[in-house]
Structures are given as structure tokens and as C-alpha cells.
C-alpha positions as CSV (number, residue, x, y, z in Angstrom):
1,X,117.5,88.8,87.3
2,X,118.7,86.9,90.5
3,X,118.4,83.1,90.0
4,X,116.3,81.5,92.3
5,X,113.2,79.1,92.3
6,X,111.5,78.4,89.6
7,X,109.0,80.6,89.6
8,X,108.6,84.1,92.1
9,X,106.5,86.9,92.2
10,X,107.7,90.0,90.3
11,X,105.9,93.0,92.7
12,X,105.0,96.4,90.8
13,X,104.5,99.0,93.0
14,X,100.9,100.8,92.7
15,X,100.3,103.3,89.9
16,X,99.7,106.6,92.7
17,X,101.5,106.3,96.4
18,X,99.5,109.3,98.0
19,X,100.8,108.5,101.2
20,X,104.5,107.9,100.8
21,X,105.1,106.6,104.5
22,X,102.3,104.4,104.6
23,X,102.6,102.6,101.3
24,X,106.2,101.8,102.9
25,X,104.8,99.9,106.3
26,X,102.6,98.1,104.1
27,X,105.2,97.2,101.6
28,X,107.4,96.4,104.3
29,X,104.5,93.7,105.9
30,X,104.4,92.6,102.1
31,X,107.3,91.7,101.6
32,X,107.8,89.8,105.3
33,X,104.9,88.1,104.0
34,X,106.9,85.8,101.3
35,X,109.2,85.3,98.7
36,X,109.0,88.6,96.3
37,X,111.7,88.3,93.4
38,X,112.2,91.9,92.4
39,X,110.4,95.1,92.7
40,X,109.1,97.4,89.9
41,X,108.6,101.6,91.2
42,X,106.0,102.5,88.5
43,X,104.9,106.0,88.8
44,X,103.8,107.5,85.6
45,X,103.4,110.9,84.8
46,X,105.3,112.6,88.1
47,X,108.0,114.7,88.2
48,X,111.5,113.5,88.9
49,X,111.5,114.3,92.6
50,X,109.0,112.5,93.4
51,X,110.0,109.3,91.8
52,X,113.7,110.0,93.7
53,X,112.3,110.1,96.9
54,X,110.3,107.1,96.1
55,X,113.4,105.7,95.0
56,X,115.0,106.9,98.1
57,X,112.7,104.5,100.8
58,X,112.5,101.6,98.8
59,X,116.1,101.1,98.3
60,X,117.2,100.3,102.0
61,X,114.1,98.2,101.8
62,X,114.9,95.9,98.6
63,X,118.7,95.8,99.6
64,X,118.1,94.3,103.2
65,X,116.1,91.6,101.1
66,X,118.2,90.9,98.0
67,X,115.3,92.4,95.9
68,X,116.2,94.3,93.0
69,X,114.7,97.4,92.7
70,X,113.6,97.9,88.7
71,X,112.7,101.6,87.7
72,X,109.8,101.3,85.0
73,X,110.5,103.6,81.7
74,X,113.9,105.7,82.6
75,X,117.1,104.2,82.1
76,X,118.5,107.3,82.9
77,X,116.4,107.7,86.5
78,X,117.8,104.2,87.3
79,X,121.2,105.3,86.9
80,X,120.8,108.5,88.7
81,X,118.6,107.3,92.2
82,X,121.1,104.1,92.3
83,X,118.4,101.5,91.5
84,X,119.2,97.6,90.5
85,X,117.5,98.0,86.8
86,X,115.3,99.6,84.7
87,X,112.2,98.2,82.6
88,X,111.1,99.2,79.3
89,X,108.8,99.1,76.9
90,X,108.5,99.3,73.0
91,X,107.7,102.7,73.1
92,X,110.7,103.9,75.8
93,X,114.0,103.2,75.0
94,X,115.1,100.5,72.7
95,X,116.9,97.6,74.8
96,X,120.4,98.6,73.5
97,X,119.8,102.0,74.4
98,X,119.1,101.2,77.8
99,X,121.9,99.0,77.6
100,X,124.1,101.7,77.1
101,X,122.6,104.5,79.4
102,X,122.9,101.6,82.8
103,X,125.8,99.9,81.5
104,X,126.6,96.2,81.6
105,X,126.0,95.2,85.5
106,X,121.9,96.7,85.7
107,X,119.1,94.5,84.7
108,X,117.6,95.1,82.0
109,X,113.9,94.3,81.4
110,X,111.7,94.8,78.4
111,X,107.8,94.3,77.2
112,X,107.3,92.1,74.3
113,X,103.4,91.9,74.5
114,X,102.1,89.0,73.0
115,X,105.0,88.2,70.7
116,X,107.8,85.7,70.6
117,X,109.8,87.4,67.9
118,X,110.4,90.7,69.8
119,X,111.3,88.8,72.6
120,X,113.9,87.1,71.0
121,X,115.3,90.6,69.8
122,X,115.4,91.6,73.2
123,X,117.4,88.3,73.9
124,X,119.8,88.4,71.4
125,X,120.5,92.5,72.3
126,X,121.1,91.4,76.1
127,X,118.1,91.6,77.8
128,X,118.0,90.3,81.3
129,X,113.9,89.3,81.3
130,X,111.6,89.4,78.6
131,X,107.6,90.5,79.8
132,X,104.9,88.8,78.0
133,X,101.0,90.1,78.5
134,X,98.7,91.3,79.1
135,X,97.5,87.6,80.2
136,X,94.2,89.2,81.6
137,X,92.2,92.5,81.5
138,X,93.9,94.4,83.9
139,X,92.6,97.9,85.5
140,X,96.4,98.9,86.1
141,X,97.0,99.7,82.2
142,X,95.4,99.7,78.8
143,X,96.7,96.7,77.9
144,X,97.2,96.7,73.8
145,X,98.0,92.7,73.6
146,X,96.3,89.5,75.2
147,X,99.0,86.6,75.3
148,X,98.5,83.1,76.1
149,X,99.5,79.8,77.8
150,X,101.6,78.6,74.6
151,X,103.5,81.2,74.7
152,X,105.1,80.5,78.0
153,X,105.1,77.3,77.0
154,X,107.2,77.4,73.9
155,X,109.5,80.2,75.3
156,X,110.3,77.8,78.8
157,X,111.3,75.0,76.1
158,X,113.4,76.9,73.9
159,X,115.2,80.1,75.5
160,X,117.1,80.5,78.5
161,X,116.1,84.7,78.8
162,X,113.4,84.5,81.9
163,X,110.6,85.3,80.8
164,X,107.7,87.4,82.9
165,X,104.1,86.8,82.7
166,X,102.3,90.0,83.4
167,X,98.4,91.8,83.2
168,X,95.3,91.1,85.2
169,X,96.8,88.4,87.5
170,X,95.6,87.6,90.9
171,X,95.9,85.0,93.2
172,X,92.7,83.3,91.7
173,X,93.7,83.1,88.1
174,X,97.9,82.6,88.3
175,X,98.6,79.3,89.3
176,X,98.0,77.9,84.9
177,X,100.9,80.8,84.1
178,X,103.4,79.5,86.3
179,X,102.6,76.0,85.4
180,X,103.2,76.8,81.7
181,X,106.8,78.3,82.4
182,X,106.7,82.0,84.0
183,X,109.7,82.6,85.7
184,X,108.0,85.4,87.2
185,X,104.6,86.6,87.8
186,X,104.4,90.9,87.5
187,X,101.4,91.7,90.0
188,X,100.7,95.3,91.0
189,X,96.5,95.7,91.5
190,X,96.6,91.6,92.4
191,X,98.4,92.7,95.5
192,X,97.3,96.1,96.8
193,X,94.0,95.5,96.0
194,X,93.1,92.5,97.5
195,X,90.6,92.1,99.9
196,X,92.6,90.9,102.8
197,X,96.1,92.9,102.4
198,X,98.8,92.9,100.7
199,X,100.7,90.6,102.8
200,X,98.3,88.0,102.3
201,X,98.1,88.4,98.9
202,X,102.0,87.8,98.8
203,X,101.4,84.8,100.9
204,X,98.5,83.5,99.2
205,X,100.4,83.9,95.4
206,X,103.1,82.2,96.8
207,X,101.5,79.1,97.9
208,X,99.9,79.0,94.6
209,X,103.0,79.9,93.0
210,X,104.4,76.4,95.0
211,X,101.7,74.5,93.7
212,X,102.0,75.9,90.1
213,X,105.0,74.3,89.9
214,X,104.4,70.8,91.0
215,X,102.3,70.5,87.7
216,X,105.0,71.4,85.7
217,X,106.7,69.4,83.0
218,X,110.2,69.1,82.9
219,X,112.1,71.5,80.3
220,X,115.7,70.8,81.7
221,X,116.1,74.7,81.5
């Protein structure tokens, strides 16, 4: 992952895009709306096509804002639709594997749930971001694992891998994560779904993203 501030929002994209066109003007007024760190396309259960052409619009869009554009699931798809990474989980491909299918230059992002020792694996095997979660119930996904606070906190202290705090987190509940040492914040429903759009969602976790970090303890990360 890029570095940057201390903390940014980590945007999945919404589990359905019906309307292919208009999920891209409101993504496009997201992301004018404030500092998004990297794009996920999560689409499960479609046929290839449909995540390419996906693929296809978002690309332009992430590239004219240094946003890496992370395919959920398929190192493979990654590779093929010319995307920045790939993200995957314990039951996809193994981190070396998808190591090997994007080569050494794609990010490379993996789920570790709730535990420290996985995400240590997926360190030490070159992982670019370790995902720890699900922090909250979350409506997206049927989240098998509820992590907590420490964990952030022990992983900011002692690894250099960022680390991504992800499941159930809105602009109500996020600002205690990044204060305990997420280097990223993976929202899909806590933007499109919020009450006043998407763009102000990314405006509003951003502020509270800002003010996350002033309580933060030094780490000297």
C-alpha cells in the first residue's frame, strides 16, 4: 500500500452495482469528497465480464487519483483487467500463491480475522496489508470473527505490515479503531449507505479519521 498519513479510508465498493453508470458518478463525487487510500471492486458471485467491465470504469478513475484499485478474491482477475492488487482471504488463495500469480510489483492484501498469528504469516510471506475484523456486526458479510481494540494496538507497536481494520464501521463508531493503530479503515455499507451520501460519508470519516489520530500514542512506527 501507498504510504501516506497515518490513517485513511480503505473504500470497498458495494456488494451489487445494478446500475453500472451511476454507481460511477457517485463514486466519482465520493471520492472528490476526501482522502480515500485504496479501492476494493468486490462483486461476489458474477461472472467474469461483469467484474472486467467493472474493472474497466474504475481504473481511469483510481489512476487520476493515485488510488490503487484492489480486486477482492482473484489474483488471477487482477492480473488480467490490469488492477493495482488483489485481496484475499483464508479461504482464496494462500498469500504466496497470490504472490506468484501478480508477481512482485501488485499489492497484496490478505484477511487474518481476529488473529495476530496469521497475520504474522502473511507478513513474513510478503504481504503488503494485513485485514483484521470483523470489529462490528456488519450487514455486508457473515462475519466468522469479532476482533478488538488490543489487537490494533499490539500490531501498531510491534510490526511494520499495515494493518486494516475492517466489519461494521461507520462514521459513528470508527474514530476508537484509528486511535488504537489502523492504518486503514475498510468501509463498504458505512459509505453507500449512509443517510446523507456517500460523499459525505467520505468527508465525515475523514474528519473523524483526523481526530482519531490526535489521540494517538506515539509508536515511532
Amino acid at each position: 500500500m501507498p504510504a501516506a498519513p497515518d490513517c485513511r479510508l480503505y473504500l470497498i465498493t458495494p456488494p451489487a452495482i445494478d446500475d453500472l453508470a451511476a454507481f460511477g458518478r457517485a463514486l466519482g463525487e465520493a471520492l472528490e469528497a476526501g482522502d480515500v487510500g485504496a479501492l476494493q471492486l468486490r462483486l461476489k458471485d458474477v461472472p467474469d465480464e461483469i467484474l472486467g467491465a467493472a474493472a474497466h470504469m474504475l481504473k481511469p478513475m483510481c489512476a487520476a487519483r493515485s488510488i490503487p484499485l484492489i480486486v477482492n478474491d482473484r489474483p488471477d482477475l487482477a492480473v488480467r483487467f490490469g488492477c493495482d492488487g488483489v485481496h484475499v482471504g483464508q479461504e482464496d488463495a494462500t498469500c504466496a500463491e497470490a504472490r506468484r500469480v501478480v508477481g512482485a510489483d501488485l499489492i497484496v492484501g490478505v484477511t487474518c480475522h481476529d488473529s495476530r498469528h496469521l497475520a504474522m504469516e502473511a507478513a513474513e510471506a510478503g504481504a503488503d496489508y494485513v485485514a483484521f475484523g470483523a470489529f462490528f456486526p456488519t450487514r455486508t458479510k457473515d462475519a466468522k470473527t469479532r476482533a478488538d481494540l488490543e489487537l490494533l494496538q499490539i500490531w501498531q507497536e510491534t510490526m511494520l505490515t499495515p494493518c486494516v481494520a475492517i466489519g461494521g464501521i461507520t462514521v459513528e463508531n470508527c474514530r476508537p479503531l484509528v486511535t488504537a493503530g489502523a492504518d486503514f479503515l475498510a468501509v463498504s455499507a458505512g459509505v453507500w449507505s449512509h443517510p446523507a451520501g456517500p460523499a459525505a460519508a467520505v468527508a465525515a470519516f475523514n474528519a473523524e479519521i483526523a481526530a482519531g489520530l490526535t489521540a494517538r500514542p506515539a509508536t515511532g512506527r
